[in-house]
C-alpha positions as CSV (number, residue, x, y, z in Angstrom):
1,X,-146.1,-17.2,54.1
2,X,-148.1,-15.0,55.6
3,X,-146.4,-11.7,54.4
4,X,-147.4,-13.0,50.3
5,X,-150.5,-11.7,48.8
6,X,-153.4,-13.4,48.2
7,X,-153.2,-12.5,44.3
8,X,-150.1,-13.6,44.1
9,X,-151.6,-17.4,43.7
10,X,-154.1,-16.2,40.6
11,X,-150.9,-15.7,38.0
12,X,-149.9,-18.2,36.1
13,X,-146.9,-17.5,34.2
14,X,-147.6,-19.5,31.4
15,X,-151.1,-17.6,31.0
16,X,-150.9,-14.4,33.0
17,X,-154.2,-13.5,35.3
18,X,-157.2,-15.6,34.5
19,X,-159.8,-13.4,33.0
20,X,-162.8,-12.1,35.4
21,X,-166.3,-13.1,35.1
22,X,-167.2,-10.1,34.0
23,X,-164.7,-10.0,30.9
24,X,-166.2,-14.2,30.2
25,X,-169.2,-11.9,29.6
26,X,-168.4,-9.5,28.1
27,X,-166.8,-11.5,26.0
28,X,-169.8,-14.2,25.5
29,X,-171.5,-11.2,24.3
30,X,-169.5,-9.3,22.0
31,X,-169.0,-12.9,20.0
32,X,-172.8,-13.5,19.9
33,X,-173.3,-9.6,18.2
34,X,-170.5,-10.3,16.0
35,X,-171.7,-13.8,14.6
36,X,-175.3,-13.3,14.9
37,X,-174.6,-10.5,12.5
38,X,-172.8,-12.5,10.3
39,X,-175.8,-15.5,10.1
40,X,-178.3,-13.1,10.1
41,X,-177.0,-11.0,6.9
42,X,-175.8,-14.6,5.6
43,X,-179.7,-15.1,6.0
44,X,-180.8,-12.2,4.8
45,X,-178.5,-12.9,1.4
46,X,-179.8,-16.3,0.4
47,X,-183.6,-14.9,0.9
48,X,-183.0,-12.2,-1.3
49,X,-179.9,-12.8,-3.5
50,X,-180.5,-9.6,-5.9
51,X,-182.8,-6.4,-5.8
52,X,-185.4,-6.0,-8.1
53,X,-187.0,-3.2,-6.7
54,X,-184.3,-0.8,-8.5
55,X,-185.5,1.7,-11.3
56,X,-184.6,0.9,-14.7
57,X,-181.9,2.4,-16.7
58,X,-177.9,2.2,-16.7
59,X,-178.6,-0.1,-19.6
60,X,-174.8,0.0,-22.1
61,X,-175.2,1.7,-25.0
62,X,-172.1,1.8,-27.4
63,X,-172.8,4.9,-29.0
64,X,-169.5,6.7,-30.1
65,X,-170.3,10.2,-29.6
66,X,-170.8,9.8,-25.8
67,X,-167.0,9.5,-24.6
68,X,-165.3,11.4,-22.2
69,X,-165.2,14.9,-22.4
70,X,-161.9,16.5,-22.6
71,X,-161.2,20.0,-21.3
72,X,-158.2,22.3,-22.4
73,X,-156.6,23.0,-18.9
């Protein structure tokens, strides 16, 4: 046995290599930014549901003469 490498142990051929350390981290972080994003701007929504600091206007009016205008092309 002494001609087998020592990596040769570390797969598992139901699971392949077993992840590093460094991708548990990397990992471990990437999840935290992703949902800490998520509960933060799920936060941010039920504090403030709608803007009322927008100008006023865009209110509907069903005036007739304003519809599409139509060019001869």
């Amino acid at each position: 046995m002494a001609d087998v490498p020592a990596d040769r142990y570390l797969y598992r051929p139901e699971g392949g290599w077993p992840m590093s350390t460094e991708a548990i981290l990397m990992m471990a972080v990437a999840m935290v930014i992703i949902w800490g994003g998520l509960i933060a701007s799920i936060m941010a929504l039920r504090a403030r549901p709608d803007r009322t600091d927008l100008p006023p206007g865009g209110e509907d009016d069903h005036r007739e003469d304003a519809g599409i205008i139509e060019h001869d092309t």
